[in-house]
C-alpha positions as CSV (number, residue, x, y, z in Angstrom):
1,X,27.3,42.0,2.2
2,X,26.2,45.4,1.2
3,X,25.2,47.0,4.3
4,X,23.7,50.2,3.2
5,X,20.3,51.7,4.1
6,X,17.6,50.8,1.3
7,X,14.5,52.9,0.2
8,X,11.0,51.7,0.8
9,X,10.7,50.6,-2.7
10,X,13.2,49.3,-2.6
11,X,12.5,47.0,1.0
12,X,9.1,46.7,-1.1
13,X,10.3,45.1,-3.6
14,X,12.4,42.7,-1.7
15,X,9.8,41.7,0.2
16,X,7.4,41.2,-2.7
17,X,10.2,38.8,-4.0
18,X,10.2,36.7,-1.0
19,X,7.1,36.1,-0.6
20,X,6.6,35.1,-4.2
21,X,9.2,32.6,-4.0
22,X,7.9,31.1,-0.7
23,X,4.3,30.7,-1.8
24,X,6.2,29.3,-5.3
25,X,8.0,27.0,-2.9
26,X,5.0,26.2,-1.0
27,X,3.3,25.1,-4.0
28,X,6.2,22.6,-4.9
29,X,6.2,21.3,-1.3
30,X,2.8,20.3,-1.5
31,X,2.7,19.1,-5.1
32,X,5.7,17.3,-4.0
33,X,3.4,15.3,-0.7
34,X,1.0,14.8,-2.9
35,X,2.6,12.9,-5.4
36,X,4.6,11.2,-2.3
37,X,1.0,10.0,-0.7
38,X,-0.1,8.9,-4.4
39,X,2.9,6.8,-4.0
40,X,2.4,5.8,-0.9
41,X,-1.3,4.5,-1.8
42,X,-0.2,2.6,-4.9
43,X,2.5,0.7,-2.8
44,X,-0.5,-0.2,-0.1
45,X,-2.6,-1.6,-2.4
46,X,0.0,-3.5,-3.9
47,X,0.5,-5.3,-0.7
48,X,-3.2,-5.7,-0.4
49,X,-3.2,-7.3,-4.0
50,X,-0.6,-9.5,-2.5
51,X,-2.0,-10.7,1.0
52,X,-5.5,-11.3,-0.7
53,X,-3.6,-13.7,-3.8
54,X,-1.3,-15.4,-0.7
55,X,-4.3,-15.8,0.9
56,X,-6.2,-17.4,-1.8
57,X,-3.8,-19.7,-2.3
58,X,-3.4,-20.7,1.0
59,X,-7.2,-21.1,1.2
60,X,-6.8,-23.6,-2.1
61,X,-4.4,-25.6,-0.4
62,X,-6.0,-26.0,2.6
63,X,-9.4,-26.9,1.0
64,X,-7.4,-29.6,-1.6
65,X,-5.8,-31.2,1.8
66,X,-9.5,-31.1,3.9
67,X,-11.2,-32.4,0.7
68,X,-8.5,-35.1,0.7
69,X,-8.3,-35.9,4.0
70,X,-12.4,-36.1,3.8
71,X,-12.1,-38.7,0.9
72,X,-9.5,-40.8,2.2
73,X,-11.5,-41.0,5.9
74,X,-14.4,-42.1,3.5
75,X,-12.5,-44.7,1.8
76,X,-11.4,-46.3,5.1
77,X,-15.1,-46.3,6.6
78,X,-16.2,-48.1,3.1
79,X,-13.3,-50.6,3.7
80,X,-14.2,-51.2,7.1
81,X,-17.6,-51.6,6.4
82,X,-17.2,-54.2,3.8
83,X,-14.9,-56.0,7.0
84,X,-17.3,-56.6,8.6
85,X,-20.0,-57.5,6.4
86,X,-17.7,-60.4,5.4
């Protein structure tokens, strides 16, 4: 725009302000990653919460249908047993 020759305070100045802004800039970038991974870490161990309940459960379940299947298989060897005392 203005295309005039400026004095070395001038330049000085100028440069001063840039660099200002970009370390100001840098500092918002990196406050802005960290708050991003802080994120990022809350939403993993969310889904770590939620694998480790689904996987309780599942482990319930699975235990309440072995422990089933155990007593029923019991019940039919008592049965059979009393067969063939008979």
């Amino acid at each position: 725009m203005w295309d005039y020759p400026k004095s070395a305070k001038h330049r000085a100045f100028i440069d001063e302000l840039q660099a200002k802004h970009e370390r100001e800039l840098s500092k918002v970038r990196a406050a802005e990653k960290k708050q991003a991974r802080a994120a990022d870490g809350l939403q993993a161990l969310e889904e770590i919460k939620a694998l480790s309940a689904a996987t309780r459960e599942k482990t319930a379940r699975l235990r309440a249908e072995r422990l089933a299947r155990a007593a029923e298989n019991l019940v039919d060897k008592r049965a059979k047993s009393v067969r063939k005392k008979k």
